[in-house]
C-alpha positions as CSV (number, residue, x, y, z in Angstrom):
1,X,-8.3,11.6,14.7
2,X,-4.9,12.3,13.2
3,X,-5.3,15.2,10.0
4,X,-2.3,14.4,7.9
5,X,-3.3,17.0,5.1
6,X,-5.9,19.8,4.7
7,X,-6.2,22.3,2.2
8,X,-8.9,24.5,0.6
9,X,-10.6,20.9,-1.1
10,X,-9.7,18.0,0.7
11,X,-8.5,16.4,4.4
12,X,-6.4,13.6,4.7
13,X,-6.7,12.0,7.7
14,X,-5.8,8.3,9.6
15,X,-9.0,6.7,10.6
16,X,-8.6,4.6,13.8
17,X,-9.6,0.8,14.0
18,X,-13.1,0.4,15.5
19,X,-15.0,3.5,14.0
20,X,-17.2,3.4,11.0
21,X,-16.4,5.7,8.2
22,X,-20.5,6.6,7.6
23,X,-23.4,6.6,9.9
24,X,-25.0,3.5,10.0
25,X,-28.5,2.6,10.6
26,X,-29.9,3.5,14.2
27,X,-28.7,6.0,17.0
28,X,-26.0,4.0,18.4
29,X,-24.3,3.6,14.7
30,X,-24.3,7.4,14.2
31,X,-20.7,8.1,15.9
32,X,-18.0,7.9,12.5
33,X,-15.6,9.0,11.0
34,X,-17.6,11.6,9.0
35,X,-19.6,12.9,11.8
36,X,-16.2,13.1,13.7
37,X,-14.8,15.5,10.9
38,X,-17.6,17.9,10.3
39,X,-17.3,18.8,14.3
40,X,-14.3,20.6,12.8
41,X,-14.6,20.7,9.4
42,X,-19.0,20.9,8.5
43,X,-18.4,20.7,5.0
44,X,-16.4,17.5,4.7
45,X,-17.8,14.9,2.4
46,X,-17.2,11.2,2.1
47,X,-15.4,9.9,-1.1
48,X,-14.5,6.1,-0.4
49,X,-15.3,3.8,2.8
50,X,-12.8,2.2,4.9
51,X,-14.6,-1.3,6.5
52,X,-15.1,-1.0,10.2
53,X,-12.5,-2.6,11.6
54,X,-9.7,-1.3,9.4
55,X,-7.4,1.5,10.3
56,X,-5.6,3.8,8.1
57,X,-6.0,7.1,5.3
58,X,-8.8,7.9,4.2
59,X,-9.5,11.1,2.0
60,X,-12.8,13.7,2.5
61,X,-14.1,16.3,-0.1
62,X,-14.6,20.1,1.2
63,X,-17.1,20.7,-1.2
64,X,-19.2,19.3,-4.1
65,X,-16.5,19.6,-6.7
66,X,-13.9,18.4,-4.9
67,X,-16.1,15.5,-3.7
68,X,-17.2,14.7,-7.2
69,X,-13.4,14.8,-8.5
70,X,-11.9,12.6,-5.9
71,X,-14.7,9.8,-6.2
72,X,-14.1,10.1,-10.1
73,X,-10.6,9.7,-9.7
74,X,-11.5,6.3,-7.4
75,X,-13.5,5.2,-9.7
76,X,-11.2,5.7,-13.2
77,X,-8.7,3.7,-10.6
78,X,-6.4,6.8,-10.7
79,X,-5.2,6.5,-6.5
80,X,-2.4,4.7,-5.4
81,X,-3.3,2.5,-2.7
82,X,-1.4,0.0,-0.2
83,X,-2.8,-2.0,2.4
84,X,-0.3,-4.2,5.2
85,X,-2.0,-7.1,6.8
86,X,-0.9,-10.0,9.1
87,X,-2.1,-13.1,6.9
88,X,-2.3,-16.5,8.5
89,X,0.3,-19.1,7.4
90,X,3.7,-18.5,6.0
91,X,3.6,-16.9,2.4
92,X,7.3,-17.2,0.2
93,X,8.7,-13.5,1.1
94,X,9.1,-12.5,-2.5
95,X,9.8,-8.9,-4.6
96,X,7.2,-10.4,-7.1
97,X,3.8,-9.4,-6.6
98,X,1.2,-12.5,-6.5
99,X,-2.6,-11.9,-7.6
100,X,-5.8,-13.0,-6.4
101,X,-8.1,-12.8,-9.6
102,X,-11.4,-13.8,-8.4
103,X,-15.2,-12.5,-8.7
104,X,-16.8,-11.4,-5.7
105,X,-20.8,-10.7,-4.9
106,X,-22.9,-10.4,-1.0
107,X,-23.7,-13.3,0.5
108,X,-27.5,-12.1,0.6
109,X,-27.8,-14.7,3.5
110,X,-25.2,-13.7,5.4
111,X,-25.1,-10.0,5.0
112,X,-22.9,-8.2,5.0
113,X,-20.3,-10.5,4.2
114,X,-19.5,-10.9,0.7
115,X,-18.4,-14.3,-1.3
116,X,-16.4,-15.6,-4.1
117,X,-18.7,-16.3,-6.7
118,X,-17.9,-16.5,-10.6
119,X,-21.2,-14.5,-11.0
120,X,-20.0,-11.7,-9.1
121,X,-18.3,-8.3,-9.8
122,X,-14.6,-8.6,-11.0
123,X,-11.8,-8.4,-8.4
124,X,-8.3,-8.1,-8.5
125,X,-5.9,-8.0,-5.4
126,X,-2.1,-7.9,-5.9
127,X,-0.2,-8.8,-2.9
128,X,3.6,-9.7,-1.8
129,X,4.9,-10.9,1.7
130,X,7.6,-9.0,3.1
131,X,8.1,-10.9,6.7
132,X,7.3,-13.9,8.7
133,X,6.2,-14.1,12.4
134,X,7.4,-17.5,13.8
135,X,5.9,-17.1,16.6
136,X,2.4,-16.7,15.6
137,X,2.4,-18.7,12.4
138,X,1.8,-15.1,10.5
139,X,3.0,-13.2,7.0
140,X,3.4,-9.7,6.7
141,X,1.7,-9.0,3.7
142,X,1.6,-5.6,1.2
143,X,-1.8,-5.4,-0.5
144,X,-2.8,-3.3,-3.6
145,X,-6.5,-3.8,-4.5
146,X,-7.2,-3.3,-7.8
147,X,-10.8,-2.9,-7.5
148,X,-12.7,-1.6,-4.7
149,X,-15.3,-4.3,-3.9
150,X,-16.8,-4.4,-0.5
151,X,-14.5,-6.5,2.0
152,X,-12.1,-7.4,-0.7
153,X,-8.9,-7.7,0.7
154,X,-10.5,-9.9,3.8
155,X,-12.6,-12.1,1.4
156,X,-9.6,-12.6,-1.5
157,X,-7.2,-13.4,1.4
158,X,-9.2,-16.4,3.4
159,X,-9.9,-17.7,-0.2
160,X,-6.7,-18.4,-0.4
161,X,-6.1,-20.1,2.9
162,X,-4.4,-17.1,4.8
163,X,-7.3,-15.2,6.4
164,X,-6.0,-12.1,7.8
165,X,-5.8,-12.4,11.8
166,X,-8.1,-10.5,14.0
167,X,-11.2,-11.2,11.1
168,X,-13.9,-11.8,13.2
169,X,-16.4,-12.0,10.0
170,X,-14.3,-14.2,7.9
171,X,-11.8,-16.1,10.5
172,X,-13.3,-16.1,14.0
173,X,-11.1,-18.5,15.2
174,X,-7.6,-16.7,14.3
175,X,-8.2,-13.7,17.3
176,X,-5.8,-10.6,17.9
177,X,-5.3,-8.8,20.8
178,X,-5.1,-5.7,18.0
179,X,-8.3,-6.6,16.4
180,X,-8.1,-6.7,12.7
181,X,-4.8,-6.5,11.4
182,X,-5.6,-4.3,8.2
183,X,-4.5,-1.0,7.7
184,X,-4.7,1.6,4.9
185,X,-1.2,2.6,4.8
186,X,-0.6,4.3,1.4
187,X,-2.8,6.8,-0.3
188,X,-1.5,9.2,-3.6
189,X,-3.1,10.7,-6.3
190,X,-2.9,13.5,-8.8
191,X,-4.8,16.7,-6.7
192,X,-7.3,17.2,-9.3
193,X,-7.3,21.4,-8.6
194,X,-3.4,22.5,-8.2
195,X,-2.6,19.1,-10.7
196,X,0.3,18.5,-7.9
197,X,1.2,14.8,-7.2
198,X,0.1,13.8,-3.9
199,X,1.2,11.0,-1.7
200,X,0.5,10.2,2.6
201,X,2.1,7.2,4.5
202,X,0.5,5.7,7.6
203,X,2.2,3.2,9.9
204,X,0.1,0.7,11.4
205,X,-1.2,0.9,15.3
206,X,0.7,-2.6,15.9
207,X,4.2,-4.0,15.2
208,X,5.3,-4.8,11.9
């Protein structure tokens, strides 16, 4: 895995497609992104979840405070995150952001994918289309989730008719040859020891 940033309290590293950022349940679901780290680094600590199938930053904790800090910063919504996706359909390419204002909660049936339910948590996605593939029918999209609910970007997107391609969960039918096409590729937030502000950048494994 590719460290972008490490210092006495944190690593910043780009988590490949394919790998899950916990263990999961059962010996074969114990290879991740964590377990990957603390070959190197025993200490490191996970502060926030990347799904799966997603690529991109993620952010770990050296130790408890540093842990505790980071997941508080997450949680008072104080980290600048961007996502880029290949969406389905053509989308206006606009400088406006767009937003996708709609409740999610787990489809208990259908674990774990999630649904749009007006019962459900609030969630808020901003997004904007920069580009169009022709060719494949597809929108470059920038994504900036406003809450961090399970699978948002990947539920809030084929709600709206533009599934993101490569989602086997949500939108078997649209395959890619570079599996999902979701990446984290913006992280930044005020380091909440030195009080510098701190901001990482992360192309995508395919073409944009």
């Amino acid at each position: 895995m590719e460290l972008l940033y490490q210092d006495a309290h944190m690593v910043v590293l780009n988590k490949p497609a394919g790998v899950l950022s916990v263990p999961g349940r059962g010996e074969d679901k114990q290879d991740c992104v964590l377990t990957r780290l603390q070959t190197s680094h025993p200490s490191a600590m996970v502060v926030h979840r990347l799904d799966m199938a997603t690529s991109g930053l993620m952010v770990f904790g050296l130790h408890s405070d540093s842990q505790r800090a980071l997941s508080m910063l997450f949680e008072a919504r104080q980290v600048h995150k961007r996502y880029v996706a290949w969406v389905d359909g053509l989308l206006p390419v606009s400088d406006e952001w767009q937003t996708i204002d709609l409740a999610l909660m787990a489809d208990w049936p259908n674990r774990p994918l999630q649904k749009v339910d007006p019962c459900g948590k609030p969630s808020v996605t901003q997004w904007r289309c920069l580009k169009h593939n022709a060719g494949l029918n597809a929108s470059l999209l920038v994504l900036h989730p406003m809450t961090g609910r399970s699978h948002q970007l990947r539920v809030h997107l084929q709600a709206i008719g533009h599934a993101i391609l490569g989602d086997a969960l949500y939108a078997p039918t649209l395959t890619s040859e570079h599996g999902l096409m979701l990446h984290a590729s913006e992280l930044g937030f005020v380091h909440p020891f030195t009080q510098d502000a701190m901001h990482w950048q992360s192309a995508p494994p395919w073409a944009v």
